[in-house]
C-alpha positions in Angstrom: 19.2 1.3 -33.1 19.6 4.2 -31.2 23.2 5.8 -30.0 24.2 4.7 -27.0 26.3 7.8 -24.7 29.6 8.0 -22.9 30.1 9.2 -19.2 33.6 10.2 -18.1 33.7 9.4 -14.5 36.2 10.3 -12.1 37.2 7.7 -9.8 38.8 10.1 -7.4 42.1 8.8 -5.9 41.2 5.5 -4.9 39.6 5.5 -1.7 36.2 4.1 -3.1 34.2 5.7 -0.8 35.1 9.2 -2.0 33.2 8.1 -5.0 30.2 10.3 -5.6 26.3 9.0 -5.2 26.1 9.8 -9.2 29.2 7.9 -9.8 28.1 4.6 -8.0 24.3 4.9 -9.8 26.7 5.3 -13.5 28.8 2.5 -12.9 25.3 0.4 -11.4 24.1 1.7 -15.4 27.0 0.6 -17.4 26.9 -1.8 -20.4 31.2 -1.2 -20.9 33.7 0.1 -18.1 36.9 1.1 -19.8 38.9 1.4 -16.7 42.3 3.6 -16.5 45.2 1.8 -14.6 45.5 4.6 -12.0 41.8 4.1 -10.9 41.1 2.0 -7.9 40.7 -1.6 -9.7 37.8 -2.9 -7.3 35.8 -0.1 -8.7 34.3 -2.5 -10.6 32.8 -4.5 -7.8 30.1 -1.7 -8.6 29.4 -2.1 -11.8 29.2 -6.1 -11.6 26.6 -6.4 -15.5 29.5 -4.4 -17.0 32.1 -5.6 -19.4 35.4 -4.4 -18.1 38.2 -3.5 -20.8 41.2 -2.4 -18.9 42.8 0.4 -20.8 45.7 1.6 -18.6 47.2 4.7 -18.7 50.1 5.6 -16.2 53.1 7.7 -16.5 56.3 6.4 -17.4 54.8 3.1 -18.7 53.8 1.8 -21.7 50.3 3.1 -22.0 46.7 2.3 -23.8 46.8 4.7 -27.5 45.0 7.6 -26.7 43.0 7.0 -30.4 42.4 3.5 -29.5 40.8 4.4 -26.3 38.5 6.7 -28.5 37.4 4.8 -31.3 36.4 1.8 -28.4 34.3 4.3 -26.8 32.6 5.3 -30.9 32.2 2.0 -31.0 30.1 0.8 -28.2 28.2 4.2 -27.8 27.2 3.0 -31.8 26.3 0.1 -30.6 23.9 1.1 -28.3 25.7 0.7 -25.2 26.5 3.2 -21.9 29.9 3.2 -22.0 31.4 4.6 -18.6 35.1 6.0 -19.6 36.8 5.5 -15.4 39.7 8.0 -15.3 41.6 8.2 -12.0 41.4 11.7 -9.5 39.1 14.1 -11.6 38.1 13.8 -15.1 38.6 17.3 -15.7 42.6 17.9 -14.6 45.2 16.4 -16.3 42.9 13.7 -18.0 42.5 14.5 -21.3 39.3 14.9 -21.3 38.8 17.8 -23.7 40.1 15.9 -26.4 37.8 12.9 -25.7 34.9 15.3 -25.9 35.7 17.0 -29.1 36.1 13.6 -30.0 33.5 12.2 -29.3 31.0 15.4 -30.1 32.5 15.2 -34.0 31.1 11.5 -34.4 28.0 12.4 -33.1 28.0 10.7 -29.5 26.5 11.7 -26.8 29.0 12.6 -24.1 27.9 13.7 -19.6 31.1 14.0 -17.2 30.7 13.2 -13.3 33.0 14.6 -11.3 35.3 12.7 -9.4 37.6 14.0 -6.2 41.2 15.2 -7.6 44.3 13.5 -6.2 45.6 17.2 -5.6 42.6 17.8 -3.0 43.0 14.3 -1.8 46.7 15.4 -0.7 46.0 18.3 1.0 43.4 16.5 3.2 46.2 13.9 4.0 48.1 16.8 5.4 45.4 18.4 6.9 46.0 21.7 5.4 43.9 24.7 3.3 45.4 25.3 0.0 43.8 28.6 0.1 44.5 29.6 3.6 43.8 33.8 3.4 46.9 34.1 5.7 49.3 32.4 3.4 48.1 33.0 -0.2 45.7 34.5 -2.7 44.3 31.0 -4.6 45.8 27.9 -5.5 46.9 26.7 -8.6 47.0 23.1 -9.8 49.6 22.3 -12.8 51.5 19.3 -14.0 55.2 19.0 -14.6 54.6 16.7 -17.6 53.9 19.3 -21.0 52.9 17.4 -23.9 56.4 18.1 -25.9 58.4 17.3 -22.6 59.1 20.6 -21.6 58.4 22.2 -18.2 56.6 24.9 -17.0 57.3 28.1 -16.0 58.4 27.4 -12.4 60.2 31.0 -11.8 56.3 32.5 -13.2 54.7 29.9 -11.0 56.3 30.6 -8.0 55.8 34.5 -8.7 51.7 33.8 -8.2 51.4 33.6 -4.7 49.3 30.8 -4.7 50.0 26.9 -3.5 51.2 25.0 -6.0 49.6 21.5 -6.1 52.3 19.3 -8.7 51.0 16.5 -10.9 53.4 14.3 -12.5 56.3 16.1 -10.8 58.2 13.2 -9.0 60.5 12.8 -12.0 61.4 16.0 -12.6 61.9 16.7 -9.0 64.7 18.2 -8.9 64.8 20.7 -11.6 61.3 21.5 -10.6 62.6 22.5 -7.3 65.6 24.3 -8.2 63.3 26.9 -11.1 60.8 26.8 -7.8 63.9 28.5 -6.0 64.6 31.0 -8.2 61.7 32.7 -7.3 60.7 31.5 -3.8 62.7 31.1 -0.8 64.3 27.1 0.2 62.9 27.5 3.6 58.8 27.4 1.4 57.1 24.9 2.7 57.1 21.7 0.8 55.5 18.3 0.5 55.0 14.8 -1.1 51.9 12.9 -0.8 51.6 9.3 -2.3 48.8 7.0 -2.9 46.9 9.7 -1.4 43.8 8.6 0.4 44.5 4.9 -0.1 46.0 2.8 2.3 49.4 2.9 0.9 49.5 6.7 1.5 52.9 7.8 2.5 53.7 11.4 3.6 56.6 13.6 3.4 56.8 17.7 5.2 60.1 19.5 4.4 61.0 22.4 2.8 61.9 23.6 -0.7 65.3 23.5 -0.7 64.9 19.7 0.7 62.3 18.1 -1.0 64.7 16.5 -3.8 67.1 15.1 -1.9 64.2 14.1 0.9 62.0 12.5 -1.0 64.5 10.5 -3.4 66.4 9.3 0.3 62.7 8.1 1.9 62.2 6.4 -2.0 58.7 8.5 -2.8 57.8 8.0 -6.3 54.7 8.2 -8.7 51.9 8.6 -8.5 52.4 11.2 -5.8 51.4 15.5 -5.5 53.9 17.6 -4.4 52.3 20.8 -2.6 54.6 23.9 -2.8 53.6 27.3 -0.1 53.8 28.6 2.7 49.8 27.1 3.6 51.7 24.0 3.6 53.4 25.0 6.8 50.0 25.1 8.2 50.3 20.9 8.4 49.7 19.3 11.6 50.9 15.8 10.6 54.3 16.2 12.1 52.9 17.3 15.5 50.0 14.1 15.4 51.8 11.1 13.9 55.4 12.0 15.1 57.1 12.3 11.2 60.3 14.0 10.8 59.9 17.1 9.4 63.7 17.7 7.2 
């Protein structure tokens, strides 16, 4: 019998139709869906011939074994099967992905990505700004607050780049985050918190540094959100159209 292949698919932030024309043919084409808990759930609506095996996988929470995950995918790919691996935002940030490849390339199965839409992108459309605004900054730079041996990032080198800072994973560490942000950049920096984005339980939050711990904790934001650090952020026209308090 011949090998079957894996697809990693990103399933963008959950608003399905953000979902790429390749994406929807995949999942039309899958024998297995192994589904990560952040992605949106009726995803599979598309994929209706599929087996579903729901392997979630969200911070904070008891999660799926990364090697379990893995050898599931060996084994159906062995079997013959098109196993579609659906990983919430973009398969390529934050979602382990190179490890799945190498993975997957040392046992000898065949491995495509799709792209999917990050949540980082998906929060600066919900505020309606340009991360790389030429008046504000010089790039962007997209980073998560969550380092494999629990340490944090540079925030003081971070800040120093003079790009906007789009956060993953940041909502727990939001305060210290802020605070090495601040050593660096001034409290009045534009800040913000972006939840759910692009679903319909998107909530929004515009402050500044110096405010966006004690804001977002006292309007009860919490994961999965992006927090969006820069002065590009100041750019936002959501407190202007929908009336939000800016802090």
């Amino acid at each position: 019998m011949d090998h079957g292949k894996v697809t990693l698919l990103g399933a963008g932030p959950g608003d399905l139709e953000l979902l790429t024309l390749k994406a929807v043919r995949a999942l039309a084409a899958a024998d297995i869906i192994l589904l990560d808990d952040l992605a949106n759930a009726d995803i599979v609506t598309l994929a209706p011939q599929a087996r579903v095996i729901r392997v979630g996988k969200r911070g904070g929470c008891k999660s799926t074994p990364q090697d379990f995950i893995q050898r599931l995918m060996r084994r159906y790919a062995l079997q013959g099967k098109h196993v579609v691996r659906v990983k919430g935002g973009e398969v390529l940030l934050f979602g382990r992905a190179g490890e799945e490849i190498t993975w997957l390339r040392e046992h000898g199965i065949a491995v495509d990505i799709i792209n999917g839409i990050s949540s980082g992108l998906a929060a600066a459309a919900a505020m309606n700004i340009s991360l790389t605004h030429r008046e504000h900054c010089q790039g962007v730079t997209f980073v998560t607050a969550h380092m494999q041996d629990h340490s944090e990032p540079d925030w003081q080198a971070l800040a120093a780049t003079g790009t906007t800072l789009v956060i993953y994973m940041g909502m727990s560490r939001i305060d210290s985050l802020a605070c090495g942000l601040m050593a660096t950049l001034p409290g009045a920096t534009p800040a913000a918190v972006v939840q759910n984005a692009s679903t319909t339980a998107e909530r929004r939050l515009l402050t500044t540094l110096d405010q966006l711990a004690a804001c977002s904790q006292q309007q009860g934001f919490g994961s999965p959100a992006i927090i969006l650090v820069g002065s590009a952020v100041g750019e936002s026209d959501v407190v202007r159209s929908e009336g939000l308090v800016a802090a």
